[in-house]
Backbone bond lengths (Angstrom), bond angles and torsions (degrees), N, CA, C in turn:
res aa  C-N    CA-C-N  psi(-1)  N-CA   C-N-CA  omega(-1)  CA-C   N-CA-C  phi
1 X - - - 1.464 - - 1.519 109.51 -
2 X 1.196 115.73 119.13 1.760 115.91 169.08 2.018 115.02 -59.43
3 X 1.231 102.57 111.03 0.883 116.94 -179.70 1.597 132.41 -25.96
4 X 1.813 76.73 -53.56 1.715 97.53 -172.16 1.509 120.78 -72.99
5 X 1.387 118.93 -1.51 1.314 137.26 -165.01 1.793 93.86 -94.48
6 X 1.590 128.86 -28.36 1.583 138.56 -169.67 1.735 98.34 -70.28
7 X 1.071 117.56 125.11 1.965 132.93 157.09 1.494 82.18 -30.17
8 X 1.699 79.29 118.83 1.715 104.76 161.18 1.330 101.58 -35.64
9 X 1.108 109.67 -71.55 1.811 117.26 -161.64 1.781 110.49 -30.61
10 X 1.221 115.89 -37.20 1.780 138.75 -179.32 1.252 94.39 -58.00
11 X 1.256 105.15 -70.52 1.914 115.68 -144.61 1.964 86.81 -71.47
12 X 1.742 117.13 -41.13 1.164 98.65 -165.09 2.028 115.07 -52.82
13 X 1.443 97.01 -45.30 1.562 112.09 -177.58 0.968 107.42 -68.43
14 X 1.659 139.52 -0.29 1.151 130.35 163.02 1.128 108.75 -66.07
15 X 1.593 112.15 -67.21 0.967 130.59 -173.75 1.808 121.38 -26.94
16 X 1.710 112.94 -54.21 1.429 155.71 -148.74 1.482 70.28 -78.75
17 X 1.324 135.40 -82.13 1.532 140.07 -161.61 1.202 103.99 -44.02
18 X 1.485 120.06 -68.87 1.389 114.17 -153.53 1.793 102.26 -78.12
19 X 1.367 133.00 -21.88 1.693 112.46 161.03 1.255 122.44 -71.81
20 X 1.599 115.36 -23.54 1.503 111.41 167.84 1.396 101.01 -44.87
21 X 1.645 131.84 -71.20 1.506 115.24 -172.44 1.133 117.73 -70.10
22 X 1.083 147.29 -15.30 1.267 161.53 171.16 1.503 109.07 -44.59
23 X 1.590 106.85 -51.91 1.398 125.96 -162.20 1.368 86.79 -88.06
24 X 1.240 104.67 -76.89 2.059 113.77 -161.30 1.879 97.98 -32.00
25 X 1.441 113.24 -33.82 1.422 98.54 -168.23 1.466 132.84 -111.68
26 X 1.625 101.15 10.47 1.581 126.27 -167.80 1.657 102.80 -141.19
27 X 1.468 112.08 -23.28 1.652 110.52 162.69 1.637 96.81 81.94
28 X 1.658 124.88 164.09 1.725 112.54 -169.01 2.014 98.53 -64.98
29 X 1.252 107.13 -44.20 2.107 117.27 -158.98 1.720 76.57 -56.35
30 X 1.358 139.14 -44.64 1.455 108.13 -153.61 1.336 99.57 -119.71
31 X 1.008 143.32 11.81 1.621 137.05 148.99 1.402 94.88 -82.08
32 X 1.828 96.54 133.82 1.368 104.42 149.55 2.187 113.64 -123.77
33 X 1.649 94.95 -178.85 1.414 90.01 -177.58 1.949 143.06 -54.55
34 X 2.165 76.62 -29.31 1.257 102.17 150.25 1.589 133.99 -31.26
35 X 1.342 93.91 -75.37 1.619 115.19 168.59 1.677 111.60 -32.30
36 X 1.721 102.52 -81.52 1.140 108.92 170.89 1.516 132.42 -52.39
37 X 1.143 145.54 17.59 1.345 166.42 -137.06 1.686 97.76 -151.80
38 X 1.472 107.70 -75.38 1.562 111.36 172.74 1.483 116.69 -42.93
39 X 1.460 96.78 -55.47 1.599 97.30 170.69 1.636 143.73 -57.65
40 X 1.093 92.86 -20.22 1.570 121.29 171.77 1.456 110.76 -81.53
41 X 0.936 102.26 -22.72 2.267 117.44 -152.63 1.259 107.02 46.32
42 X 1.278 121.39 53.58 1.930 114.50 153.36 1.519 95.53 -149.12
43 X 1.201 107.10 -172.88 1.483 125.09 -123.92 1.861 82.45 -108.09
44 X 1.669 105.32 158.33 1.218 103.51 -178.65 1.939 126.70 -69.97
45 X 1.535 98.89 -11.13 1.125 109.43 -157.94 1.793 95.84 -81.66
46 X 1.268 109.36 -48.11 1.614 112.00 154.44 1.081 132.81 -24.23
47 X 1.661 113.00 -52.88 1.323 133.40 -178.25 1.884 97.61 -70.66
48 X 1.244 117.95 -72.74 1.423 117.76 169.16 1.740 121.64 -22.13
49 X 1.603 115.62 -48.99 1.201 118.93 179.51 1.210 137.96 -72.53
50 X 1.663 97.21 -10.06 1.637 119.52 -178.71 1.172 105.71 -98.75
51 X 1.252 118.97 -46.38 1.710 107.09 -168.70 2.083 90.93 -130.30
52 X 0.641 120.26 35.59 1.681 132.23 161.19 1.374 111.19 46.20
53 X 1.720 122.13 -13.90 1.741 130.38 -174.03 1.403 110.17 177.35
54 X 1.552 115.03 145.63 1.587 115.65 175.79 1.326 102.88 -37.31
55 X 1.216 111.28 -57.07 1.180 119.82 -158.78 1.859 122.14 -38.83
56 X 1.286 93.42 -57.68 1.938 106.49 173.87 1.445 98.33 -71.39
57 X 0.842 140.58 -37.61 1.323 148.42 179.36 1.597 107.69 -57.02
58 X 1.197 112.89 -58.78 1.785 120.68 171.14 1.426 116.66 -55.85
59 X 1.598 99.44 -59.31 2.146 123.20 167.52 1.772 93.29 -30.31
60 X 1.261 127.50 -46.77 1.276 120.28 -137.77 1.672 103.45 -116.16
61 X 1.151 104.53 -30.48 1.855 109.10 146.15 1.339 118.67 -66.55
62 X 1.137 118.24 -40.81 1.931 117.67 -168.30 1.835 93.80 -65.14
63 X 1.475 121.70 -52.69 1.399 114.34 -172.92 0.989 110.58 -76.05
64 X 1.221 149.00 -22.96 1.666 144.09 154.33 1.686 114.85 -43.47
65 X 1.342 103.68 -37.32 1.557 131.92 168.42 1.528 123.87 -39.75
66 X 1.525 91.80 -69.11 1.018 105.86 -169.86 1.892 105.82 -83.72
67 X 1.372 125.46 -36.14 1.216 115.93 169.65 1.659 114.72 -66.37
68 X 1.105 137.34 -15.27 1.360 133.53 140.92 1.792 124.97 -61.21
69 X 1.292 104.19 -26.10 1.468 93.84 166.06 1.470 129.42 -83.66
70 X 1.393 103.26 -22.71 1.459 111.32 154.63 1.458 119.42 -108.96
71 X 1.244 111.14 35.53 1.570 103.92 172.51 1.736 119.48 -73.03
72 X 0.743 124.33 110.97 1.169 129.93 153.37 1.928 111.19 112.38
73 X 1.775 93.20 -9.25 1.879 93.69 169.40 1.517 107.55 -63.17
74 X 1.643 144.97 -42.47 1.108 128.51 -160.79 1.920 102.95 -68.45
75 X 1.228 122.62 -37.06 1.458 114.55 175.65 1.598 115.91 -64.01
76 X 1.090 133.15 -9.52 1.273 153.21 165.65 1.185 101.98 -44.75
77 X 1.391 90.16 -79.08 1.547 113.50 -153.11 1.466 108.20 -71.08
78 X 1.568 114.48 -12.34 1.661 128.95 -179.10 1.003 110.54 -76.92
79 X 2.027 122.34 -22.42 1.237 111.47 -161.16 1.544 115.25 -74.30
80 X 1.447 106.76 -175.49 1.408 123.10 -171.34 1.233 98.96 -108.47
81 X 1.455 118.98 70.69 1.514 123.87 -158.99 1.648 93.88 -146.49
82 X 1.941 97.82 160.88 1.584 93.42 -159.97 2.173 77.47 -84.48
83 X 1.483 100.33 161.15 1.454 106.00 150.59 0.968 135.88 -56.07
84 X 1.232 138.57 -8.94 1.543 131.16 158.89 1.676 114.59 -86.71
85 X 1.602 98.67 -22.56 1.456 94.65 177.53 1.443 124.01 -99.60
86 X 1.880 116.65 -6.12 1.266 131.79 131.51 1.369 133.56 -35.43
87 X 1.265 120.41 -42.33 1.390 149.10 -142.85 1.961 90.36 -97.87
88 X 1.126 90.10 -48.04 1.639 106.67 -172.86 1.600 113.69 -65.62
89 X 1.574 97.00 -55.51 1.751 92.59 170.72 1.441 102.13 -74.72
90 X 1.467 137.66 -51.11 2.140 106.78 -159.45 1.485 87.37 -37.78
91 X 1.297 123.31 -60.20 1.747 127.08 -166.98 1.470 111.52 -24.00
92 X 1.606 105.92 -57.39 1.834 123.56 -164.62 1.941 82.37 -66.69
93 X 1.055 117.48 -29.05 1.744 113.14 -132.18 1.854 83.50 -83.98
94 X 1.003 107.33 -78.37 1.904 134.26 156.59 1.573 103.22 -1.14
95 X 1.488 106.96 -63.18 1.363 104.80 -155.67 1.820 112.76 -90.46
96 X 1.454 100.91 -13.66 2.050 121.90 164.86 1.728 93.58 -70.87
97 X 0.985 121.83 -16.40 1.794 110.50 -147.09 1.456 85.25 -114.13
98 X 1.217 120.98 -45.82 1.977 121.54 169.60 1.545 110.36 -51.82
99 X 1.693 94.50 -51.49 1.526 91.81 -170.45 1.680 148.51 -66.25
100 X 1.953 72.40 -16.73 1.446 97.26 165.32 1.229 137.13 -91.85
101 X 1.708 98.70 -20.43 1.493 103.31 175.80 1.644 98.66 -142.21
102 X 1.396 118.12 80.77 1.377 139.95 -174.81 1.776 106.45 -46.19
103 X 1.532 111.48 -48.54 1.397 109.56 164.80 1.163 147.70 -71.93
104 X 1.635 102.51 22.89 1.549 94.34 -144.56 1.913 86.09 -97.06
105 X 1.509 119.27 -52.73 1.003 110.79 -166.04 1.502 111.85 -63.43
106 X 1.065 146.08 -33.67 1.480 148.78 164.68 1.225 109.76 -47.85
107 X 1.608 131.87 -34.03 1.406 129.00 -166.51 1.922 94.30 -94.15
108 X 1.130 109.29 -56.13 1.744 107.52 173.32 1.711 101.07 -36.17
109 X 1.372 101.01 -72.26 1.950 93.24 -158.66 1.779 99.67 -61.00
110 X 1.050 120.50 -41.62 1.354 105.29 -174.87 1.524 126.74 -60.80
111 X 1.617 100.17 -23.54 1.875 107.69 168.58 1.597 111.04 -73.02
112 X 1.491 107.11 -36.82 1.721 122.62 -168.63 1.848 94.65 -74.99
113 X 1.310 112.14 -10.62 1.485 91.37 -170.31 2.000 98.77 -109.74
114 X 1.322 95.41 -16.56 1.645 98.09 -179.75 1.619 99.82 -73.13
115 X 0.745 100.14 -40.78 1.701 108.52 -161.74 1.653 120.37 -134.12
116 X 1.289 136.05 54.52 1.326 143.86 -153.87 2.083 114.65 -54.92
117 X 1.453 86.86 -29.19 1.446 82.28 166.62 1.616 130.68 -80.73
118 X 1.340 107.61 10.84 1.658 121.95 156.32 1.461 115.37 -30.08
119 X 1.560 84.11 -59.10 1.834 122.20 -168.85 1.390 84.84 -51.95
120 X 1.378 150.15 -105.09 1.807 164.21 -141.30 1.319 78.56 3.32
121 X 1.469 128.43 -80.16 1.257 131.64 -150.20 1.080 121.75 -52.24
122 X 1.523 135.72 -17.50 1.504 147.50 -145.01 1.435 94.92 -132.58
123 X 1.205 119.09 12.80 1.503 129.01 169.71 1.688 119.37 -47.13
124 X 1.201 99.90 -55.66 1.858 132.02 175.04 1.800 88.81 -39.87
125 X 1.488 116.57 -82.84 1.262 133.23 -172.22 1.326 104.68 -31.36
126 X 1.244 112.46 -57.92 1.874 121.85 -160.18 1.551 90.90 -63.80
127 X 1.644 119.72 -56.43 1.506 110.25 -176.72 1.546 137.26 -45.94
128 X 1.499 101.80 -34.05 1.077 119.59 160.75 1.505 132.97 -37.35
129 X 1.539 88.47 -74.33 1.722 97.75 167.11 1.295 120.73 -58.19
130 X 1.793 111.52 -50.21 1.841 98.62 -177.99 1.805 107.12 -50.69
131 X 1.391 113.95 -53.46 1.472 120.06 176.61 1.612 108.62 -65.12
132 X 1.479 129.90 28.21 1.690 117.16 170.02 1.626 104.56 -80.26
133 X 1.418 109.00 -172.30 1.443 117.66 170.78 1.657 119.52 -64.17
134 X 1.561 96.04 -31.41 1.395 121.00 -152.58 1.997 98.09 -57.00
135 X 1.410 99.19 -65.86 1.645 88.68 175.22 1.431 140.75 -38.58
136 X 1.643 106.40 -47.74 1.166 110.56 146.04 0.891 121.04 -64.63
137 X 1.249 160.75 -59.22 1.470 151.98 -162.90 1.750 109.59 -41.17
138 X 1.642 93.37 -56.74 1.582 93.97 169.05 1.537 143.31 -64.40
139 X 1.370 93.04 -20.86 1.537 87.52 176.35 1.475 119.13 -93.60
140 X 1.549 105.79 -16.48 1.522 108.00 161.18 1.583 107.04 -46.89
141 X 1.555 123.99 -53.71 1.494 130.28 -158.46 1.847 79.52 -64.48
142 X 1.100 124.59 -46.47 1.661 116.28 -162.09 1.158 108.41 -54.58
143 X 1.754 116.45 -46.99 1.471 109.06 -170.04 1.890 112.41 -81.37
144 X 1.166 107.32 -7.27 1.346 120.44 163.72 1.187 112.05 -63.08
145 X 1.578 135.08 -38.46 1.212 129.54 -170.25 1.563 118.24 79.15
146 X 1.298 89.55 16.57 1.850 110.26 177.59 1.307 118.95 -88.17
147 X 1.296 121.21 -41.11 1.584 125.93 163.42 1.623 119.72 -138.48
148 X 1.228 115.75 155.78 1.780 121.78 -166.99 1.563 122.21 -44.92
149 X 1.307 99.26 117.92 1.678 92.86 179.80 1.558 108.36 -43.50
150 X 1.209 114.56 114.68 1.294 128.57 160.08 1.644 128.59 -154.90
151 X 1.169 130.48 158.75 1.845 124.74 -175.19 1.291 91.82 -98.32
152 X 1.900 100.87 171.61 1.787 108.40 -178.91 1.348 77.81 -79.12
153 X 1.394 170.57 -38.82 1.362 139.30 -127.18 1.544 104.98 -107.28
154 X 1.566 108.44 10.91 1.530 120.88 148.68 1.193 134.31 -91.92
155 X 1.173 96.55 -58.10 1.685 129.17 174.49 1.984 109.03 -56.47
156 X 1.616 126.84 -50.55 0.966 114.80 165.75 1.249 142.29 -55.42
157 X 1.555 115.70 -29.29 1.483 130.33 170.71 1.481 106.60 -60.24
158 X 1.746 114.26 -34.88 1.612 102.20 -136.53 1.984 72.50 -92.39
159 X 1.447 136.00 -14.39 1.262 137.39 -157.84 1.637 82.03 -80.51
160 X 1.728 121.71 -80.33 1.577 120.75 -166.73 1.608 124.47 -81.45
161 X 1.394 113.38 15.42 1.528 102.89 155.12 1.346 113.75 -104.21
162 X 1.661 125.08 -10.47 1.592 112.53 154.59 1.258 131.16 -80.49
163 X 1.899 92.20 1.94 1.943 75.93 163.46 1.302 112.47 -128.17
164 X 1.617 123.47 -1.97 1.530 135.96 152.45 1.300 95.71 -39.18
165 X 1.376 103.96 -90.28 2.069 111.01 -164.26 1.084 112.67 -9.54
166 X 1.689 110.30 -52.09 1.587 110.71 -146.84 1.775 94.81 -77.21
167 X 1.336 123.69 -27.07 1.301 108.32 -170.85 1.981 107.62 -92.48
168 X 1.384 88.15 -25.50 2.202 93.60 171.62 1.488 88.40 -49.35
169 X 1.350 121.36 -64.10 1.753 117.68 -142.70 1.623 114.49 -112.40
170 X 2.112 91.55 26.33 1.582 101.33 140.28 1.526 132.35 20.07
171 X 1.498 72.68 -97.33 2.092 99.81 -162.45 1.734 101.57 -72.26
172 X 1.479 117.02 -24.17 1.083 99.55 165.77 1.422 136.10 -99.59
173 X 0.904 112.21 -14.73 1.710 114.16 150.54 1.168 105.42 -51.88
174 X 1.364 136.72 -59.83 1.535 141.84 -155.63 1.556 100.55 -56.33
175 X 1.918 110.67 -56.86 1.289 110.60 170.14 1.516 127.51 -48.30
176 X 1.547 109.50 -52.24 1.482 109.12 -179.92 1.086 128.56 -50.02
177 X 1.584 120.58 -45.66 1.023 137.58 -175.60 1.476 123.43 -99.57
178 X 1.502 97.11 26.22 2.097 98.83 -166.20 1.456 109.74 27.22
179 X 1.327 110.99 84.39 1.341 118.68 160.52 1.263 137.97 -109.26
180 X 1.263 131.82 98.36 1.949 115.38 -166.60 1.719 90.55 -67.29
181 X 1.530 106.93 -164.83 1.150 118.15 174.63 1.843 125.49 -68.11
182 X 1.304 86.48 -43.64 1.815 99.29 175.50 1.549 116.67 -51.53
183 X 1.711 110.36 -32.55 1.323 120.98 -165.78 1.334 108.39 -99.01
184 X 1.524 134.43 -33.99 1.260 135.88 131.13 1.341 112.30 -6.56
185 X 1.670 108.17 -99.86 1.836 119.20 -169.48 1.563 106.04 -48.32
186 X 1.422 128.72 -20.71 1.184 120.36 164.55 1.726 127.86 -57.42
187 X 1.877 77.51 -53.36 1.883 83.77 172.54 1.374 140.87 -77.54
188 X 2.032 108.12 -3.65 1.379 122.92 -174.06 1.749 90.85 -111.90
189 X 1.568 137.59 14.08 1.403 132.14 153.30 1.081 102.52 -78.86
190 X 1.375 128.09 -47.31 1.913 150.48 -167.50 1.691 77.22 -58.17
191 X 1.090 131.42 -67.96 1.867 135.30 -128.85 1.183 90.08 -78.47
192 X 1.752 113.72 -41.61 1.731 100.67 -166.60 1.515 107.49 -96.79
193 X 1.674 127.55 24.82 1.164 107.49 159.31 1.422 110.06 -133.49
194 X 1.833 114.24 28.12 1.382 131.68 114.45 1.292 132.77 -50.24
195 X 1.295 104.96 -61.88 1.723 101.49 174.63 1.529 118.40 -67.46
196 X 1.985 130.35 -20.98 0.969 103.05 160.08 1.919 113.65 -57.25
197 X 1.396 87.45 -55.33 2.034 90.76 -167.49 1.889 98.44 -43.90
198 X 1.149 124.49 -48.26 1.777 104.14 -175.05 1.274 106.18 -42.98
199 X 1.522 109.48 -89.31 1.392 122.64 -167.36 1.491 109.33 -36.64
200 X 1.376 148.14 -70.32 1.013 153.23 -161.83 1.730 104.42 -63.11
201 X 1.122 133.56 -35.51 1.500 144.28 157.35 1.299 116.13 -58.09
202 X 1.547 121.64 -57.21 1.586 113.99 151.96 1.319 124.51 -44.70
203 X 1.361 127.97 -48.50 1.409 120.37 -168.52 1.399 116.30 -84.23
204 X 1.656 118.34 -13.94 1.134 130.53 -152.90 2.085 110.39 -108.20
205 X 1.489 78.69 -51.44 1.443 99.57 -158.51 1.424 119.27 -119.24
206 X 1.895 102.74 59.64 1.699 115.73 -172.50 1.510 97.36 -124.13
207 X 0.961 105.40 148.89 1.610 140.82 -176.72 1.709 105.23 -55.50
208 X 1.510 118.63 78.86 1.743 102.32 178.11 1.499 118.15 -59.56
209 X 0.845 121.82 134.99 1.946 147.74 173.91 1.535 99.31 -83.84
């Protein structure tokens, strides 16, 4: 079937699909239009006419990107929920959002670290979260003497790089530990209801001085 003959609307979401993997797995320096063209099955000149250069084409995957990497933490953090049981879902929320899209956090930091002004656009997002409930929520528990003096801009890192890692370094767990896939998702259900019990035991359940 000649491509160019398919409702724009088709060929555009073709297009949109096949650089999403394109990108997530070759990053913007090693995808080219080529790639994305093959991947699509139509011709580069198609690809050119829809989105005019890798470039807008990448611009316009990376922010789709990144509002999927924070999709759905700012309502989290809004709820009318105690902090330990907040604390528990970003955890549940984080580790559905890795599992489904294993590349996503490796492909974000590696674009955010080539090129930091990616980020400008994702400005909105970041405001959000510094302005959620969640900061306040916690430092009320701090001055309560209910959980460890600490800020979210501690506390959030130490929540999504123990459950990032485990899905970045995948294939090598899988290797180390002879893992097929079944035995994997077994051992990263086990991991993420470790990392709730750490974190929530640190913040919760320390010895006052």
């Amino acid at each position: 079937m000649d491509c160019s003959v398919l409702p724009s609307k088709s060929t555009e979401e073709r297009i949109r699909e096949a650089a999403k993997r394109v990108f997530l797995e070759k990053g913007f320096d090693g995808a080219t239009s080529r790639d994305i063209a093959d991947a699509a099955g139509i011709n580069i000149a198609l690809t050119n006419y829809y989105f005019r250069s890798k470039e807008k084409l990448f611009i316009s995957i990376f922010e789709e990107m990144i509002q999927l990497f924070f999709n759905g933490m700012v309502d989290i953090m809004n709820k009318p929920i105690s902090l330990r049981e907040k604390i528990a879902e970003l955890i549940r929320h984080d580790f559905q959002l890795m599992k489904e899209n294993p590349s996503l956090s490796l492909f974000v930091m590696n674009e955010v670290h080539r090129n930091p002004e990616r980020m400008v656009n994702s400005i909105g997002v970041m405001k959000q979260i510094h302005h959620s409930m969640f900061e306040e929520q916690l430092q009320q528990e701090v001055k309560q003497g209910t959980v460890r003096a600490i800020n979210a801009i501690h506390l959030l890192p130490m929540i999504f790089c123990n459950i990032q890692f485990l899905f970045i370094g995948k294939a090598m767990h899988m290797k180390m530990w002879q893992m097929d896939e079944a035995g994997f998702d077994k051992f990263a259900d086990n991991h993420k209801q470790l990392v709730i019990d750490m974190i929530t035991n640190y913040l919760f359940e320390f010895e006052k001085v």
